[in-house]
LUMMIVEX-211943 format. One line per 3 residues: number of its first residue (from 1); their letters; for each residue x, y, z of N, C-alpha, C. Coordinates in steps of 0.001 Angstrom, whole numbers, always signed. Layout:
NUM> A> X:Y:Z:X:Y:Z:X:Y:Z | ... $
//
This chain:
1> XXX> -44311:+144216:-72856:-43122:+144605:-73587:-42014:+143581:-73310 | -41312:+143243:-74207:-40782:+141992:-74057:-39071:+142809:-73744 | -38646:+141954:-73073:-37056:+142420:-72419:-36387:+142695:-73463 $
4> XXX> -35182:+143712:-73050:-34284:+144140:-73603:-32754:+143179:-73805 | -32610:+142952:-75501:-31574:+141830:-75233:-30350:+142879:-74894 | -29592:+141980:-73839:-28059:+142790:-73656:-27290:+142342:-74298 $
7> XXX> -26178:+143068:-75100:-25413:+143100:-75998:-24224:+143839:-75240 | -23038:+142608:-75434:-21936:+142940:-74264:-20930:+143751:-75492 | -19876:+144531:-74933:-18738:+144716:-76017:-17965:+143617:-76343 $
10> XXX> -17868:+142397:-75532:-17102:+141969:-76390:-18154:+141169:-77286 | -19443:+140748:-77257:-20002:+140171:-78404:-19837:+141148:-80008 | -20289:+142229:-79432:-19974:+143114:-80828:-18386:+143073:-81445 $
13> XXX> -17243:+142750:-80660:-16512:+142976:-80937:-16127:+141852:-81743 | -16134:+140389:-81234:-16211:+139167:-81817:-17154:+139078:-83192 | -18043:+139688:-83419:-18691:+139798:-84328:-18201:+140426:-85393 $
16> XXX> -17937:+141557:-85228:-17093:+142716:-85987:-15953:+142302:-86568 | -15079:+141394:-85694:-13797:+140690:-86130:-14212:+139495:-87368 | -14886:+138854:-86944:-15262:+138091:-87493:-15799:+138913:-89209 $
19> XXX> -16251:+139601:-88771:-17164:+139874:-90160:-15933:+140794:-90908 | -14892:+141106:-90632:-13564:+141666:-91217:-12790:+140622:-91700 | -12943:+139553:-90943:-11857:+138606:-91465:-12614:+138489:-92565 $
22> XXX> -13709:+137832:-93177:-14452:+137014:-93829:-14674:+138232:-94771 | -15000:+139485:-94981:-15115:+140856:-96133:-14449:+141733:-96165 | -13302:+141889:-95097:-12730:+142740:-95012:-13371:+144424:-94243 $
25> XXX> -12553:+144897:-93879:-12831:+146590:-93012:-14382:+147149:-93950 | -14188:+147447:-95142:-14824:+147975:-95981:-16061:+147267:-95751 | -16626:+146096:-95233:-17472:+144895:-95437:-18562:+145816:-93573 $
28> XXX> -17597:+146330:-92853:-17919:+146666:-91608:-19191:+147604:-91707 | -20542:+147703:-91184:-21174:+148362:-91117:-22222:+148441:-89958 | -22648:+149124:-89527:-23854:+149459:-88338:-25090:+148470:-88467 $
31> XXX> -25669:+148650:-89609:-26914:+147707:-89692:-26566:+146253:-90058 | -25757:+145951:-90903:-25242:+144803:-91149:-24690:+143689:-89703 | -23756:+144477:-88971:-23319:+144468:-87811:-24143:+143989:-86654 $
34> XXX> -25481:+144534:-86739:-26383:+144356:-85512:-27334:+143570:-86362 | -27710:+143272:-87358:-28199:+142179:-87857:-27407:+140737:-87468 | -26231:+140849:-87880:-25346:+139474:-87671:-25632:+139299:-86151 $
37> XXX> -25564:+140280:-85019:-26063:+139958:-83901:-27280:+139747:-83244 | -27726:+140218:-83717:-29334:+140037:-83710:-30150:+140987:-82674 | -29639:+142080:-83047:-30186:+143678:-81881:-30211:+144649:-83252 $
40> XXX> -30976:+145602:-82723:-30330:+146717:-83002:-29264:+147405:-83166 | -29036:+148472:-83821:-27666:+149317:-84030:-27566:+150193:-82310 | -28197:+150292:-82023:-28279:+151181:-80586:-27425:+151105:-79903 $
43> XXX> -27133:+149181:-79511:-26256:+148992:-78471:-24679:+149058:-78976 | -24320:+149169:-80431:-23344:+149440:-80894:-23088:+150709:-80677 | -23769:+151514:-81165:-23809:+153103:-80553:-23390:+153205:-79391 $
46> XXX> -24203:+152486:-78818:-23987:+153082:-76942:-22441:+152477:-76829 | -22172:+151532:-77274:-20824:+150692:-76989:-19618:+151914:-77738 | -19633:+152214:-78659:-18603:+152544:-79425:-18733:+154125:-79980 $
49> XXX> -20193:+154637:-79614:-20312:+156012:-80217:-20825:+156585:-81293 | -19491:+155401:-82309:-19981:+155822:-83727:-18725:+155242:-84167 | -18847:+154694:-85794:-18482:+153547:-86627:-16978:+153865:-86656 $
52> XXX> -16586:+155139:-86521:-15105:+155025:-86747:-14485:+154559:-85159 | -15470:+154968:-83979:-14522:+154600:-82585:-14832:+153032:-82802 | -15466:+151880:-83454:-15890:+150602:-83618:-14784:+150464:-84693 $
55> XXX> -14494:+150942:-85899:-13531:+150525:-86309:-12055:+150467:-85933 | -11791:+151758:-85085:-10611:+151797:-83871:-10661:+150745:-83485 | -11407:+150530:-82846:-11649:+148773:-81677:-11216:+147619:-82473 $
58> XXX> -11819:+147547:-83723:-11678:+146612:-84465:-9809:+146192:-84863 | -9515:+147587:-85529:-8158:+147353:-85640:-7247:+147489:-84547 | -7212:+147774:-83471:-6605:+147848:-82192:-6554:+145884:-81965 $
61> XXX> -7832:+145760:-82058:-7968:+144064:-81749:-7544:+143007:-83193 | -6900:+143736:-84280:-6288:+142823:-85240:-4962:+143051:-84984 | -4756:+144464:-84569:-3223:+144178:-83846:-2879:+143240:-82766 $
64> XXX> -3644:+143461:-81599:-3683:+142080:-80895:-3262:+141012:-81178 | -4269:+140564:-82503:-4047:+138779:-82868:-2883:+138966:-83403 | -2213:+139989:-84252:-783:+139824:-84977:+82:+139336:-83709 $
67> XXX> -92:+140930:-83092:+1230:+140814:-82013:+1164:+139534:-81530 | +226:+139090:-81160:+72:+137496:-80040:+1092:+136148:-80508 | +82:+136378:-82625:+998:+135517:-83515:+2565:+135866:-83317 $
70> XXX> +2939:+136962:-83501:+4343:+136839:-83671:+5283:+137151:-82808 | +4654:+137142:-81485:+5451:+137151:-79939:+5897:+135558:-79955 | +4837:+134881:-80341:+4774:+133307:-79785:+5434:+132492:-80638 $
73> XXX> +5481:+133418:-82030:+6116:+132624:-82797:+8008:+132695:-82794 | +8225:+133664:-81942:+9470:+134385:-82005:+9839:+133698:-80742 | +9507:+133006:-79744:+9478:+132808:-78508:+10452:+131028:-78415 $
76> XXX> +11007:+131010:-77386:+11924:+130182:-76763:+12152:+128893:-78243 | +12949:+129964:-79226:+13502:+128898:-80232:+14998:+129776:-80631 | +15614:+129038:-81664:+17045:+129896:-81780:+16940:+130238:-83067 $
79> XXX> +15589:+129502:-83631:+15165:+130867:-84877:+13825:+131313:-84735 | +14270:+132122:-83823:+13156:+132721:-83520:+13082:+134312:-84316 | +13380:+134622:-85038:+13756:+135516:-85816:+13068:+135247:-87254 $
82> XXX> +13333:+134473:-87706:+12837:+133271:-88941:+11783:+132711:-88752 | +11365:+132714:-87539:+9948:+131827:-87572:+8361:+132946:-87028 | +9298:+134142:-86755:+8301:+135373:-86710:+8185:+135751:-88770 $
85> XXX> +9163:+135877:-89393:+9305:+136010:-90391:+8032:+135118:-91255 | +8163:+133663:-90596:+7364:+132639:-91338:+5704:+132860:-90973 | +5750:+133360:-89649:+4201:+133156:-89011:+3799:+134482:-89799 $
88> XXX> +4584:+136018:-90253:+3774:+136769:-90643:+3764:+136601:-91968 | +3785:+135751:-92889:+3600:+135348:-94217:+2442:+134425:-93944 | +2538:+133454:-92630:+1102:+132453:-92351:-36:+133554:-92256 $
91> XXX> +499:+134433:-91473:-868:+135417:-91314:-1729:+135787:-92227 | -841:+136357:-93115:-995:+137069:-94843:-2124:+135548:-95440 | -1803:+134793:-95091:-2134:+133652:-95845:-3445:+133323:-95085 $
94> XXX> -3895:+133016:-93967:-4703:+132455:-93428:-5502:+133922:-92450 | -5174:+134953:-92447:-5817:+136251:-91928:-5370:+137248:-92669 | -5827:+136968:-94301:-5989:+137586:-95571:-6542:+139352:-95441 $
97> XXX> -7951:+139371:-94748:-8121:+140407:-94570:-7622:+140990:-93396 | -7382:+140590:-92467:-6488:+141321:-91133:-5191:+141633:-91631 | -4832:+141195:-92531:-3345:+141420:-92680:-3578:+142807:-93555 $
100> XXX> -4582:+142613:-94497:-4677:+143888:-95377:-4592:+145449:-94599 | -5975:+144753:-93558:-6444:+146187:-92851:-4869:+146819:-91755 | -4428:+145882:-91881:-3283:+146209:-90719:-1732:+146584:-91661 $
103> XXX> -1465:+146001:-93000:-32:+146463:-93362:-396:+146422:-94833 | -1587:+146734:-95378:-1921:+147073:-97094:-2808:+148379:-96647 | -3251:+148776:-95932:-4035:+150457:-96118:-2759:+152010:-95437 $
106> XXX> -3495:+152595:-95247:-2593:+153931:-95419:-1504:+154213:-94222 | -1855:+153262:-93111:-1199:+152944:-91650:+192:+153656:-92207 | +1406:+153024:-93107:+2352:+153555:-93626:+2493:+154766:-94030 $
109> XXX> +2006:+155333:-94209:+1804:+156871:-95167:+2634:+157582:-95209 | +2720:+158301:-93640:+3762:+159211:-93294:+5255:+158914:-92895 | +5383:+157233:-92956:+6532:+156733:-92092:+7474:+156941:-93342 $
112> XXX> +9316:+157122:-92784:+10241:+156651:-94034:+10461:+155415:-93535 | +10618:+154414:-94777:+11064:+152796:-94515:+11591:+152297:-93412 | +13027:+153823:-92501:+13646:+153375:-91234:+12843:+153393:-89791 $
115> XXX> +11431:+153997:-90306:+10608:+154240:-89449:+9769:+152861:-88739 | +9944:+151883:-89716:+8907:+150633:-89765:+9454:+150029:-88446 | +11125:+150210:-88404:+11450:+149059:-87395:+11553:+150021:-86082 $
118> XXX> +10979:+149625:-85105:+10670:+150344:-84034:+9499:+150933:-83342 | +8394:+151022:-84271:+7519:+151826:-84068:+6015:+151128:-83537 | +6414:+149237:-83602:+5094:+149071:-83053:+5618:+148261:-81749 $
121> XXX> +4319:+147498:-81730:+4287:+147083:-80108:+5495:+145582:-80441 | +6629:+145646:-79629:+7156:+144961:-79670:+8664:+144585:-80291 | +8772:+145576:-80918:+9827:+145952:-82045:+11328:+145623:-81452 $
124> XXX> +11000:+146797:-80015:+11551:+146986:-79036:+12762:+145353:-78816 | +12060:+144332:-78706:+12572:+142925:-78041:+12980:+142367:-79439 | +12423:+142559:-80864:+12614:+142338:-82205:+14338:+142235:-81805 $
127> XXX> +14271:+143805:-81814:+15766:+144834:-82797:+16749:+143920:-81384 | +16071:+144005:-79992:+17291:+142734:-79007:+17878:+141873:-79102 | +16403:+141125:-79907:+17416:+139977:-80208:+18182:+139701:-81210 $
130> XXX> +17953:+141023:-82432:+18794:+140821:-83511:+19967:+141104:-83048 | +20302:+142129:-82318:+21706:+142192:-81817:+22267:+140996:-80608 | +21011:+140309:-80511:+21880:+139475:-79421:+23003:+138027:-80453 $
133> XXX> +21811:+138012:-81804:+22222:+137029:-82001:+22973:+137012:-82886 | +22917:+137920:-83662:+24398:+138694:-84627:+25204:+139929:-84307 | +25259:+139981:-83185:+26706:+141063:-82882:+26500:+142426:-83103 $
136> XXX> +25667:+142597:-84352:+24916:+143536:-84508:+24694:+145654:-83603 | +25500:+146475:-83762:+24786:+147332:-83097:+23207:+147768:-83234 | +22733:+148140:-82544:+21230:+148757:-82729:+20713:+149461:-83628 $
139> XXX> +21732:+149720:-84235:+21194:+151243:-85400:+21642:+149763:-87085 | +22325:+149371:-86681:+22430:+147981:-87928:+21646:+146936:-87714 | +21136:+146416:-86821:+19832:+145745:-86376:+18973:+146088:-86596 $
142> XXX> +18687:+147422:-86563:+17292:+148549:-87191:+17358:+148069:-88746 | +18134:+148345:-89100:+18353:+148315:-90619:+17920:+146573:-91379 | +19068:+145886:-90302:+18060:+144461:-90464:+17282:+144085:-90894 $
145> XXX> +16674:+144071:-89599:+15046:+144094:-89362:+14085:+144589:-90533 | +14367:+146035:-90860:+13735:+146678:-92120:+13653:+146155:-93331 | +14980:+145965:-93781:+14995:+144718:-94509:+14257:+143409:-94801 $
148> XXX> +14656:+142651:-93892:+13632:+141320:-93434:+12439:+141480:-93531 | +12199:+142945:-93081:+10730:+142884:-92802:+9931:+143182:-93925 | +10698:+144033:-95208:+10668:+144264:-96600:+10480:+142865:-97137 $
151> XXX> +11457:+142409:-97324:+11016:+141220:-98311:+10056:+140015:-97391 | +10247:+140210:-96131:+8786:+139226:-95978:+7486:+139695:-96091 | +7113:+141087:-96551:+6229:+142089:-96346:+5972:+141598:-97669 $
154> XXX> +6704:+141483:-98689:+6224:+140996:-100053:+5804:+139946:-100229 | +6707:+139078:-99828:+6122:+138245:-99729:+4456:+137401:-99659 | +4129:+138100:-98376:+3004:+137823:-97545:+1942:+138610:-98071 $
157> XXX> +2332:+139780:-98916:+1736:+140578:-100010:+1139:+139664:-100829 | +1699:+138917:-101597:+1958:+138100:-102739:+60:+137304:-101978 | +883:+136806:-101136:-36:+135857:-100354:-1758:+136611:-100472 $
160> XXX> -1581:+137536:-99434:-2447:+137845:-99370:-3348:+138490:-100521 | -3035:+138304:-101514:-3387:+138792:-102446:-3983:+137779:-103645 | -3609:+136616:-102991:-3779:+135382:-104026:-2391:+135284:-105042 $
163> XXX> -1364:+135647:-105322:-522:+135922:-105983:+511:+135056:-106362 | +876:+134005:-104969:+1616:+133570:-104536:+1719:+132049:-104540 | +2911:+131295:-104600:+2654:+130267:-104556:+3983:+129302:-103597 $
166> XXX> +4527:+130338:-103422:+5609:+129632:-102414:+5381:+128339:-102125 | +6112:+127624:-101388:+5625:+126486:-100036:+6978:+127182:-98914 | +6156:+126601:-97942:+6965:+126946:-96820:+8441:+127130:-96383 $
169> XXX> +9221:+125481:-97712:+10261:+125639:-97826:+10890:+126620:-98422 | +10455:+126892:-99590:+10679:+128109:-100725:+10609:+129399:-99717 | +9870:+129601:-98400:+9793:+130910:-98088:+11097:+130893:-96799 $
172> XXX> +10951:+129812:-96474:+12168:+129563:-95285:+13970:+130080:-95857 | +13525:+129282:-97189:+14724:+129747:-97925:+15028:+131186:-98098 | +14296:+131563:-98967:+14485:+133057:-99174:+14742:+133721:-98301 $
175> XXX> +13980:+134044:-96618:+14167:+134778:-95750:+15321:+134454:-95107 | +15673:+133255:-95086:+17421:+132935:-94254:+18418:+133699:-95138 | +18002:+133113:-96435:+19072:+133731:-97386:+19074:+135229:-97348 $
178> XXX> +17936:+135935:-97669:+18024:+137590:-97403:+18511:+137467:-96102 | +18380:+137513:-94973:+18827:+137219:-93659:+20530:+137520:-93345 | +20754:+136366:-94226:+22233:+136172:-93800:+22961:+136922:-94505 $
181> XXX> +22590:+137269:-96090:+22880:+138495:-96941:+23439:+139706:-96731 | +22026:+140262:-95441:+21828:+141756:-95317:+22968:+141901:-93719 | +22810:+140599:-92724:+23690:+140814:-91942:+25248:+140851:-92365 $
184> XXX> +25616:+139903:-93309:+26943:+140065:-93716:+27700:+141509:-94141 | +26542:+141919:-94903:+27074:+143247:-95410:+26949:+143810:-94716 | +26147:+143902:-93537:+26435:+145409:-92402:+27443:+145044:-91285 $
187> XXX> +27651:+143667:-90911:+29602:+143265:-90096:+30152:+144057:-91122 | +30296:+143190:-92439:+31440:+144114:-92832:+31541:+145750:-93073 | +30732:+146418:-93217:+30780:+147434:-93086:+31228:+148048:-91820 $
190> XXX> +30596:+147445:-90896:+31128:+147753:-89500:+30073:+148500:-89077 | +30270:+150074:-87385:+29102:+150805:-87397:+28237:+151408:-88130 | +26864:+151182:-88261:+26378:+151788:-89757:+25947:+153078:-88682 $
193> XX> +25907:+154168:-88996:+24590:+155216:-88765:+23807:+155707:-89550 | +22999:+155665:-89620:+21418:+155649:-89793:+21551:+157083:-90162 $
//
């Protein structure tokens, strides 16, 4: 009887990612899955249970690559605000289906629009530095952010969708300009509450 191949979690998991980027969530399946690896479905089983705790895994680990992208992209610059803006339109563009499975399926459902800013991993240091760097209170930084995160959300929509044809400059533009837009009007307004 010839040995048992071992099949680690993270090979399945690398696999799985892989085979999402390239067909998307819907593309994800058990036999397909352990074919591309070259085992059986078993050790997926034993790893994950069953296809929805493997698809958990899966999208838990496309949040990952976002967050990673747009920590690093936000990181020791003075537009760093603008260049998280830019990397999640790169995403849309070059992690077409990760971007889908993560901000085009039902994830949104139950949220209202003021809900978006705050609620994932990281938001937290987002909405900081918007107030660090426009004066901004927290509850008008929320609002910001929502904003920004609206029209780059279309943006990157556009993208991911084939839709789109921006260039980088064209998108740099737009988001400074909404940017500086949406902050002006909430100084002048003064404290907003939410």
């Amino acid at each position: 009887m010839p040995p048992k191949i071992k099949v680690t979690e993270e090979e399945i998991m690398n696999v799985a990612i892989r085979m999402v980027r390239e067909k998307g969530m819907d593309s994800l399946n058990a036999r397909d899955l352990a074919k591309e690896i070259g085992c059986s479905v078993h050790p997926i089983f034993r790893t994950y249970n069953s296809m929805e705790g493997l698809k958990t895994a899966v999208y838990e680990m496309a949040e990952n690559i976002y967050n990673e992208r747009m920590m690093s992209a936000g990181e020791n610059s003075e537009d760093g605000f603008l260049n998280m803006g830019l990397a999640y339109i790169d995403f849309a563009k070059n992690e077409k289906n990760l971007f889908k499975l993560l901000f085009m399926s039902d994830v949104f459902r139950e949220q209202s629009i003021m809900d978006i800013a705050g609620n994932t991993e990281g938001d937290d240091k987002v909405i900081e530095m918007l107030c660090q760097i426009t004066g901004l209170s927290i509850n008008a930084a929320k609002e910001l952010y929502t904003g920004i995160w609206l029209t780059t959300h279309g943006i990157a929509a556009m993208f991911a969708t084939n839709n789109c044809k921006f260039n980088d400059k064209e998108n740099r533009r737009l988001l400074n300009n909404s940017f500086m837009g949406l902050m002006l009007k909430l100084k002048n307004e003064g404290e907003y509450n939410i």
